[in-house]
N, CA, C and O atoms as a DFTB+ gen file, in Angstrom:
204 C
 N C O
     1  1       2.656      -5.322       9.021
     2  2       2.890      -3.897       8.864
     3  2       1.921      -3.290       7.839
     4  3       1.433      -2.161       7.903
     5  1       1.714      -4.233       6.862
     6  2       0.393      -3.553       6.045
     7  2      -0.941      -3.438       6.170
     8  3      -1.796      -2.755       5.605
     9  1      -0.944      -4.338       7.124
    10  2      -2.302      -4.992       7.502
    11  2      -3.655      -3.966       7.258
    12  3      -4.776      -4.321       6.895
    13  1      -3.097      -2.318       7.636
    14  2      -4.164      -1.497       7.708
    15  2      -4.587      -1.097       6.117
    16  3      -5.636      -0.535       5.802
    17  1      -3.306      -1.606       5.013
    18  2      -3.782      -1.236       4.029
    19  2      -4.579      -2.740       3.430
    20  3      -5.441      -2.658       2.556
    21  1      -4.348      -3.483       3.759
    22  2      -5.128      -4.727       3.263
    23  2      -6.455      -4.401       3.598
    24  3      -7.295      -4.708       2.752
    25  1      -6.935      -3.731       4.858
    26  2      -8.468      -3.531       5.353
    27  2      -9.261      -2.423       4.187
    28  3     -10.427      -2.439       3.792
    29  1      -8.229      -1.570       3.863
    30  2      -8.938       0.042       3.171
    31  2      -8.944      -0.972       1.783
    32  3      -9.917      -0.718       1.073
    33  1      -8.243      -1.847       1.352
    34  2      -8.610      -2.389      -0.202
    35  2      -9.833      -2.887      -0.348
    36  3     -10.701      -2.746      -1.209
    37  1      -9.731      -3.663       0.916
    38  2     -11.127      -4.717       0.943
    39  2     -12.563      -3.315       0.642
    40  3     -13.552      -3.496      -0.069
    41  1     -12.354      -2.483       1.142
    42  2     -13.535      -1.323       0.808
    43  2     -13.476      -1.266      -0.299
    44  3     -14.609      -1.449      -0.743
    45  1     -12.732      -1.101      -1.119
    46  2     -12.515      -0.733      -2.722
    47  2     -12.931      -2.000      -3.641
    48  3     -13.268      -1.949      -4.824
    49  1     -12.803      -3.419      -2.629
    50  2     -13.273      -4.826      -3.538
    51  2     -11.952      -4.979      -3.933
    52  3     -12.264      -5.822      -4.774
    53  1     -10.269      -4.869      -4.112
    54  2      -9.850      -4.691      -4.180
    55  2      -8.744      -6.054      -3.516
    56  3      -8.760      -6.063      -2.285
    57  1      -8.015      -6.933      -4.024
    58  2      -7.746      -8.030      -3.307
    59  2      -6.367      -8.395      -4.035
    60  3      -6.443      -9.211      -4.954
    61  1      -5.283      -7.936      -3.752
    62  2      -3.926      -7.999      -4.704
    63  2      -3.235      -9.383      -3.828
    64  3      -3.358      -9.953      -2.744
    65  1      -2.558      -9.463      -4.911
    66  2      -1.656     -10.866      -4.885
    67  2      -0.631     -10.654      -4.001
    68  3      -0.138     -11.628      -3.432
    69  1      -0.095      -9.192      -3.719
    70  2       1.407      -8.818      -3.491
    71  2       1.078      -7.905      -2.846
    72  3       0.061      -7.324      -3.228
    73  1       1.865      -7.325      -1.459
    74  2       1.935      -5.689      -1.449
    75  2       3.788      -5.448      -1.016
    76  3       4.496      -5.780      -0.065
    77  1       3.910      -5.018      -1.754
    78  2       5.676      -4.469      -1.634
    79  2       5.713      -3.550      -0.867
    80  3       4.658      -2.971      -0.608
    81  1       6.983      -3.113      -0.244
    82  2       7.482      -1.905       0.382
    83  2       8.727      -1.327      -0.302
    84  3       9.878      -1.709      -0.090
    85  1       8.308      -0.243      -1.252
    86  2       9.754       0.024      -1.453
    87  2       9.950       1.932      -1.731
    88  3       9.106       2.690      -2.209
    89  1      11.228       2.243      -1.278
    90  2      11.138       3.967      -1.128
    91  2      11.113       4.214      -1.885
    92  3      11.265       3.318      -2.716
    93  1      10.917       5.555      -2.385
    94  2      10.536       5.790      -3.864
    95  2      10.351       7.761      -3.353
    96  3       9.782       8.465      -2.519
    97  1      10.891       7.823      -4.046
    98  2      11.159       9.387      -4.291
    99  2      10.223      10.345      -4.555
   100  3      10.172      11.385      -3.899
   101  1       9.404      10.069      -5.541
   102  2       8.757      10.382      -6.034
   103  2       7.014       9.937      -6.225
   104  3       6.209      10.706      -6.750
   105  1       6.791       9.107      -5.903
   106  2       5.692       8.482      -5.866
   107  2       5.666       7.686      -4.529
   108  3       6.546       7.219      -3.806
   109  1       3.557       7.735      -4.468
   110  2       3.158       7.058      -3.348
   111  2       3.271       5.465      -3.260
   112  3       3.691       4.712      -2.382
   113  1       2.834       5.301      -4.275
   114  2       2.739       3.759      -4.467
   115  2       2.214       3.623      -6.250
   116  3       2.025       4.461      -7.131
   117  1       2.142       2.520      -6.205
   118  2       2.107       1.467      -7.355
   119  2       0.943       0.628      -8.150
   120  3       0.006       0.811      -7.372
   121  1       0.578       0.074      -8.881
   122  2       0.032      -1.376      -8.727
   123  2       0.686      -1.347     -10.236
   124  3       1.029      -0.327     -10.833
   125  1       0.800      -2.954     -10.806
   126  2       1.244      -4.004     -11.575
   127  2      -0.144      -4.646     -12.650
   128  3      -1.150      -4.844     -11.969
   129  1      -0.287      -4.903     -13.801
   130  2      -0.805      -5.517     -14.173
   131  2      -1.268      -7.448     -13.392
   132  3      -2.353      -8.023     -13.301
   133  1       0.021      -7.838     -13.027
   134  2      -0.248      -8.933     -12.516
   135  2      -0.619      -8.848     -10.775
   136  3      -0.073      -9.614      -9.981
   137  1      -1.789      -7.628     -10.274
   138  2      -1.746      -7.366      -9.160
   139  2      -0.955      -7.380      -7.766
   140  3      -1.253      -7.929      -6.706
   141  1       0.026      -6.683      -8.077
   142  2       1.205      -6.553      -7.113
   143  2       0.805      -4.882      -6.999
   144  3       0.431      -4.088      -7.862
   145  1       1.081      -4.712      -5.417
   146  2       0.803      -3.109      -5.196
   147  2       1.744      -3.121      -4.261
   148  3       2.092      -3.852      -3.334
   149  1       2.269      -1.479      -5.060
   150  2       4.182      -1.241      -4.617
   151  2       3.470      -0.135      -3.440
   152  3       2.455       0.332      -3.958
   153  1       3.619       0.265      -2.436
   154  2       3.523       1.289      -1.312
   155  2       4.539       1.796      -1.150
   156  3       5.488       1.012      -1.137
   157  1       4.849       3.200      -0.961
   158  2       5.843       3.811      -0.371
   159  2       6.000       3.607       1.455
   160  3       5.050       3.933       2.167
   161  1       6.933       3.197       1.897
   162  2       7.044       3.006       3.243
   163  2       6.302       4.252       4.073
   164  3       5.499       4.080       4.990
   165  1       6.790       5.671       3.503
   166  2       5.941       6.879       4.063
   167  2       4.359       6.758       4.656
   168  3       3.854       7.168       5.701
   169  1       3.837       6.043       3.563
   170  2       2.612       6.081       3.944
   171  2       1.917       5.960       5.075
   172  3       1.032       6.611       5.632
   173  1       2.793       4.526       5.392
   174  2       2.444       3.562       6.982
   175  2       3.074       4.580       7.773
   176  3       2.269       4.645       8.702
   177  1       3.901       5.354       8.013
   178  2       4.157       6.264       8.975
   179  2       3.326       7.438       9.379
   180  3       3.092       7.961      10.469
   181  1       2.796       7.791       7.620
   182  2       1.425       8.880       7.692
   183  2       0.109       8.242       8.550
   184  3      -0.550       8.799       9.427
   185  1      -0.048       6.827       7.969
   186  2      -1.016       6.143       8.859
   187  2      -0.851       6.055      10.278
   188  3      -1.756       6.491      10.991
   189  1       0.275       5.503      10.842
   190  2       0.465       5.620      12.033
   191  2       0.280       6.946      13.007
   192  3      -0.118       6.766      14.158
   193  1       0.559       8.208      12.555
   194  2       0.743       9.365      12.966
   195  2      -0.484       9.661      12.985
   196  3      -0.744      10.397      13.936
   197  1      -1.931       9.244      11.929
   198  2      -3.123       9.650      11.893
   199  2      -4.448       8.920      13.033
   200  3      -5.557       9.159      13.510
   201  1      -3.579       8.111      13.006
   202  2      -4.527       7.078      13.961
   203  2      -4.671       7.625      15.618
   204  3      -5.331       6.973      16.427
């Protein structure tokens, strides 16, 4: 399900340990000192809808 955001990191050089899914009210997403990146589920739906 993330897969499309694993591709857009790799552009950035960008290579996290983790990617979470969790809702969030207020925010898009995340990242962690110990490279974990939190995504709002929204996103992948924005992605889907754009494609």
């Amino acid at each position: 399900m993330a897969e499309p955001f694993i591709e857009r990191f790799k552009k950035y050089k960008v290579e996290p340990k983790s990617i979470w899914l969790l809702q969030m009210n207020r925010m898009w997403g995340s990242c962690t000192p110990k490279e974990k990146i939190i995504l709002n589920p929204e996103l992948l739906k924005a992605l889907v809808r754009a494609e």
